[in-house]
TORDREN-53049 format. One record per atom (N, C-alpha, C): residue number from 1; x, y, z. Coordinates in steps of 0.05 Angstrom, whole numbers. Layout:
 num   east  north     up
 NUM      X      Y      Z
...
***
This chain:
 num   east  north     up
   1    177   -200    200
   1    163   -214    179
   1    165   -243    186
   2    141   -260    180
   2    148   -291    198
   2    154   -299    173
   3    159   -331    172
   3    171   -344    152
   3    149   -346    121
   4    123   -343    129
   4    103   -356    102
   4     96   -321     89
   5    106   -301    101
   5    114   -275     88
   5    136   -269     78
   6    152   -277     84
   6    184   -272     79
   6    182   -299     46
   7    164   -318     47
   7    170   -343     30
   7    158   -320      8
   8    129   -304     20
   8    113   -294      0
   8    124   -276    -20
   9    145   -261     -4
   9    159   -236    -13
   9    171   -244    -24
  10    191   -268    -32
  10    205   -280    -50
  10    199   -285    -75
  11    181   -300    -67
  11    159   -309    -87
  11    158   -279   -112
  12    143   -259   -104
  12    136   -237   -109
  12    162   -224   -126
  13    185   -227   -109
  13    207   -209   -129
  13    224   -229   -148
  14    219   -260   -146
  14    229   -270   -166
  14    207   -264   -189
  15    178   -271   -185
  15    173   -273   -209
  15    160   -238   -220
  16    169   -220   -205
  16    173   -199   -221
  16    202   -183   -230
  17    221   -202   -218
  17    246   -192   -226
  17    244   -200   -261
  18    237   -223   -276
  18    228   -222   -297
  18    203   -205   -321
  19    192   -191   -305
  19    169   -165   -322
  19    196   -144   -337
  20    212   -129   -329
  20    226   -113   -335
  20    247   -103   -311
  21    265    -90   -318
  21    288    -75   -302
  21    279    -58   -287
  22    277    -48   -268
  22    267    -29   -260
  22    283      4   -263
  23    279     20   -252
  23    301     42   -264
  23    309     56   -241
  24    295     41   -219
  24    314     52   -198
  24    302     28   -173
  25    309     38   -150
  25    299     18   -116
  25    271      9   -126
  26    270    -23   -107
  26    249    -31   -107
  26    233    -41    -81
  27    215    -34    -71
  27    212    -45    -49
  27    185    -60    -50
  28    179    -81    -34
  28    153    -97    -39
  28    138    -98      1
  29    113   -105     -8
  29     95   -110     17
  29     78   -135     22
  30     88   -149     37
  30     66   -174     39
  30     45   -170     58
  31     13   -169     50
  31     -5   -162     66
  31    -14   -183     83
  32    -17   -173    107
  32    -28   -200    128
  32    -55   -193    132
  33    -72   -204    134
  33   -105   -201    147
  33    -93   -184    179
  34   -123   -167    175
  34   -122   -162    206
  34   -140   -187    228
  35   -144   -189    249
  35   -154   -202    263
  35   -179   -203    249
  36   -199   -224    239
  36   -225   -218    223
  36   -223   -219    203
  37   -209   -219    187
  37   -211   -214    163
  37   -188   -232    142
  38   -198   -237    115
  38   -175   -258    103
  38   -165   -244     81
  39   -162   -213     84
  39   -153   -200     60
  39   -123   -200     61
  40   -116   -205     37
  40    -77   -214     33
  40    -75   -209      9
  41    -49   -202      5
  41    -31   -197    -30
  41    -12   -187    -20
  42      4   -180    -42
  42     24   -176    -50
  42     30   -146    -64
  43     49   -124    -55
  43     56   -100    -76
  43     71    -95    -79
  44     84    -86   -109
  44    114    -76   -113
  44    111    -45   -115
  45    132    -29   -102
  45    138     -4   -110
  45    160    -14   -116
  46    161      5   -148
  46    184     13   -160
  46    187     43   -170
  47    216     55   -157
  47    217     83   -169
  47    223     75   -199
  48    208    103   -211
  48    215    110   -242
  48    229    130   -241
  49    241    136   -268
  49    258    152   -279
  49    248    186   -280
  50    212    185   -292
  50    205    211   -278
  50    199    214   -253
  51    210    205   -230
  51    207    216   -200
  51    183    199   -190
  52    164    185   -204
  52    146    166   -189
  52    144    149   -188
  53    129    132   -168
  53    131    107   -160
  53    111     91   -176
  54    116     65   -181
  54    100     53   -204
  54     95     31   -178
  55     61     35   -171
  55     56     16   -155
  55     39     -5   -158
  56     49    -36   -162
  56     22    -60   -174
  56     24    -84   -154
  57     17    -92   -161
  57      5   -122   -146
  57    -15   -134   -149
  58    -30   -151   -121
  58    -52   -164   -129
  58    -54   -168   -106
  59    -83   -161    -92
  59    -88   -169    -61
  59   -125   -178    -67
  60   -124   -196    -56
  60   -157   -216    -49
  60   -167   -222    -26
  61   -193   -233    -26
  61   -199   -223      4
  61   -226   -199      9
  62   -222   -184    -15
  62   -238   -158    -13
  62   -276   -165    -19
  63   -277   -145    -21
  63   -317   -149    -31
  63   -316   -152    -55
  64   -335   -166    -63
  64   -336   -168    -98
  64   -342   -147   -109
  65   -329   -130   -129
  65   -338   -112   -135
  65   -335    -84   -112
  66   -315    -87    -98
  66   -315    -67    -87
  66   -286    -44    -84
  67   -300    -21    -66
  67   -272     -6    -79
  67   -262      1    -42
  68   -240      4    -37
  68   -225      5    -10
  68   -198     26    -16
  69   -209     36      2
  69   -183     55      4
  69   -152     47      9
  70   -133     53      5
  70   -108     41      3
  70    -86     64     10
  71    -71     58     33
  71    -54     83     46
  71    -31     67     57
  72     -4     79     49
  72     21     77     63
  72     10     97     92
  73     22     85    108
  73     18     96    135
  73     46     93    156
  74     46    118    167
  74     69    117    186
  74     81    102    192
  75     78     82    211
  75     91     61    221
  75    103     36    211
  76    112     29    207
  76    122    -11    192
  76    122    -17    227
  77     95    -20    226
  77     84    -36    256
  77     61    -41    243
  78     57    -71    243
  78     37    -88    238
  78     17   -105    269
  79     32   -103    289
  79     28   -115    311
  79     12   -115    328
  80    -18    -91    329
  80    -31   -102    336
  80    -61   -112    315
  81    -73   -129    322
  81    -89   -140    313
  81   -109   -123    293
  82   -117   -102    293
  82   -127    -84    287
  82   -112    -61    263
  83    -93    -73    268
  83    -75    -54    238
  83    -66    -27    255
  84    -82    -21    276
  84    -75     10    281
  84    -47     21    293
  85    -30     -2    300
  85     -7      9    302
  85     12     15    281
  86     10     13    257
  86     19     30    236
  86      3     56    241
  87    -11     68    256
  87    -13     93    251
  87    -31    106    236
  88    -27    133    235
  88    -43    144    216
  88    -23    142    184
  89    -40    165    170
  89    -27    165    134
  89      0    178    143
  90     16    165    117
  90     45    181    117
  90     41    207    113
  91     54    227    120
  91     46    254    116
  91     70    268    118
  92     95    261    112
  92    122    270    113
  92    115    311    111
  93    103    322     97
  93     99    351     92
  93     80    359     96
  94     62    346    115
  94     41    362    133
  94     22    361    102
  95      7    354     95
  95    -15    367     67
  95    -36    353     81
  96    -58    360     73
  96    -82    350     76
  96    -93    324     61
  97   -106    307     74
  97   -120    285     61
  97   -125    294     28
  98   -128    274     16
  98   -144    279    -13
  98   -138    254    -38
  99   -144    271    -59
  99   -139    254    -75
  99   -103    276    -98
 100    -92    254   -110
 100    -73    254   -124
 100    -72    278   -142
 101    -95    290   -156
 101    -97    314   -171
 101    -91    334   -155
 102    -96    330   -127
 102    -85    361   -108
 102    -76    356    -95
 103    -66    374    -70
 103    -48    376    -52
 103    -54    339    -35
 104    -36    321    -24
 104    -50    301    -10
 104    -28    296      8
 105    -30    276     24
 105    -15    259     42
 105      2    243     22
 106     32    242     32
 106     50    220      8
 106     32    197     12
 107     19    187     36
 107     12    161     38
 107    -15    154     18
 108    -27    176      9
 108    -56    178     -7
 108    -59    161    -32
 109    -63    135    -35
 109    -59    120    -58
 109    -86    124    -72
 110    -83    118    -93
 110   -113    105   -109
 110   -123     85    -97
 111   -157     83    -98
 111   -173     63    -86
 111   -164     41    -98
 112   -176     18    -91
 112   -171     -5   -100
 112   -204    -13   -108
 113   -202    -25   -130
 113   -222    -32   -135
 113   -227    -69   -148
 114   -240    -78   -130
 114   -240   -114   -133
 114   -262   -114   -162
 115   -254   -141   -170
 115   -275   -157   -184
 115   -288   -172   -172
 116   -312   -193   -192
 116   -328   -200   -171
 116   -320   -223   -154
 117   -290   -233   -163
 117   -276   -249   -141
 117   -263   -235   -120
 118   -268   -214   -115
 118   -258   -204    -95
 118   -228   -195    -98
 119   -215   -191   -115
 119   -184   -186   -123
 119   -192   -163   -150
 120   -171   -148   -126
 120   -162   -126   -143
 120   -136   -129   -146
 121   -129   -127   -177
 121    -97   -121   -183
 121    -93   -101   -208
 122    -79    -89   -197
 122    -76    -65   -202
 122    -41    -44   -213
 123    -44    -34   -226
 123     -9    -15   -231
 123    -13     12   -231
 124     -7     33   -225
 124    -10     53   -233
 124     13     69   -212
 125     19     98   -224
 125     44    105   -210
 125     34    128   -193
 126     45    144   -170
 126     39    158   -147
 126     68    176   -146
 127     49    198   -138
 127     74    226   -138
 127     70    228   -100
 128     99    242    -97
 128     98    234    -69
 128    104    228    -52
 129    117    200    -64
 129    124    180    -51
 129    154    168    -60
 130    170    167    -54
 130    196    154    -62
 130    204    129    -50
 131    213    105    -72
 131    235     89    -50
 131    266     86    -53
 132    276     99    -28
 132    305    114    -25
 132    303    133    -14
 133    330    137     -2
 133    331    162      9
 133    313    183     12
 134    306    204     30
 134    297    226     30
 134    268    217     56
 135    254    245     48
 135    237    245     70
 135    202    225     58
 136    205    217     29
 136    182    203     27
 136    183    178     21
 137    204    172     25
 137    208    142     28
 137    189    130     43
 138    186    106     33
 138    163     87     37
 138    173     61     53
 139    210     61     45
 139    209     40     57
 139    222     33     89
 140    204     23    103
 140    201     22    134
 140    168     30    134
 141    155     35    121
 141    122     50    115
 141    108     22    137
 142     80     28    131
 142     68      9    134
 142     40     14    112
 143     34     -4    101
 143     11    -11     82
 143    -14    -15     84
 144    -33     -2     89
 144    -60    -13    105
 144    -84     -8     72
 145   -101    -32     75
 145   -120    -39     58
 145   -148    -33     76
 146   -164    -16     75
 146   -185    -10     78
 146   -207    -23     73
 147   -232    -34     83
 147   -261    -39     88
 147   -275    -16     73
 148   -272      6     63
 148   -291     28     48
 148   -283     45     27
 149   -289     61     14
 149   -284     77     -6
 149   -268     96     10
 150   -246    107     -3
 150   -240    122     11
 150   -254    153    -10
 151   -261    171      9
 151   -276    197      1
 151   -261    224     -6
 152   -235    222     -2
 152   -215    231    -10
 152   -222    260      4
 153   -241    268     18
 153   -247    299     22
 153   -246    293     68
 154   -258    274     78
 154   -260    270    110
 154   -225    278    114
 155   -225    295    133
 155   -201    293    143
 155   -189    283    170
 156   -178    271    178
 156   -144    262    156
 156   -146    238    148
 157   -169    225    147
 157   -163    203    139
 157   -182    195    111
 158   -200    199    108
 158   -224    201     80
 158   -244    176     85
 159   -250    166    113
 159   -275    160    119
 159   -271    134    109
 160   -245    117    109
 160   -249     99     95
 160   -247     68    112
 161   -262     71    141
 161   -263     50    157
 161   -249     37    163
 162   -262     13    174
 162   -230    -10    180
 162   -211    -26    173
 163   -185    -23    188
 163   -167    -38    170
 163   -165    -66    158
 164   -169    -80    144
 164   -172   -111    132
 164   -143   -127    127
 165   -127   -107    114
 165    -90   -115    120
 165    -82   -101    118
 166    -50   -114    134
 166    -35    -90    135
 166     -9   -107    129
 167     13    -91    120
 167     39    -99    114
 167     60    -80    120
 168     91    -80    122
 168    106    -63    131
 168    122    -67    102
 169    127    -45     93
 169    150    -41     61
 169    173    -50     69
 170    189    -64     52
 170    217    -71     53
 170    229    -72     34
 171    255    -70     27
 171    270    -61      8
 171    273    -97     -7
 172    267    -92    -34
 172    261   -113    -45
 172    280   -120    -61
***
């Protein structure tokens, strides 16, 4: 993480160490543009008390009005220019692409959807996914923000084009 991500991430868990306690690990992501692109923010996972992750932030950069797919992905490798060395979706138990109502990839988040400034911010919690211990831990993950809707049905990935940022999870 270079220094104006590491300042970012600070930034990020002081002024949400004040929203509330959390009720268990917290881990955060600072998003970098891929080569091309100026999409950046900020995300907190926090585990909850019923077993899910309560995931919010704020990343800009995006289309006005638009919606992009959003996936934890294998690797906390940000390094090449392209996002693609994070890999494909996290997939700790083999399931198929999709959306959250059925079987999915732990990495399978809700879309993101911008306003017409281009920023989406967003909370909502994800089954799945843990941060701590075990096999769906997120943190070491890598974060990738999508260029398209994701379609939740293409497999393995849901058709949701190129990467715009990417970030690696760290224990916050």
């Amino acid at each position: 993480m270079n220094r104006r991500n590491y300042l970012l991430a600070a930034a990020l868990v002081a002024a949400l160490a004040g929203c509330a306690t959390p009720a268990g690990p917290v881990a955060i992501a600072v998003l970098s543009p891929t080569t091309g692109n100026n999409t950046s923010g900020m995300v907190r996972f926090a585990q909850q008390p019923n077993g899910r992750v309560l995931v919010s932030g704020e990343i800009s950069g995006l289309k006005s009005y638009g919606e992009h797919g959003f996936h934890v992905h294998e690797k906390g490798d940000c390094s090449s220019g392209d996002g693609n060395s994070a890999g494909g979706h996290f997939n700790p138990n083999g399931q198929p692409h999709g959306h959250e109502s059925g079987p999915h990839h732990a990495g399978d988040l809700q879309s993101l959807r911008a306003d017409a400034s281009g920023v989406a911010r967003f909370s909502f919690e994800s089954s799945g996914i843990s941060v701590g211990p075990g096999v769906a831990d997120v943190v070491g993950r890598g974060l990738i923000v999508h260029r398209d809707p994701d379609d939740y049905t293409t497999q393995p990935t849901g058709n949701s084009g190129p990467r715009l940022a990417c970030a690696v999870i760290v224990r916050g």
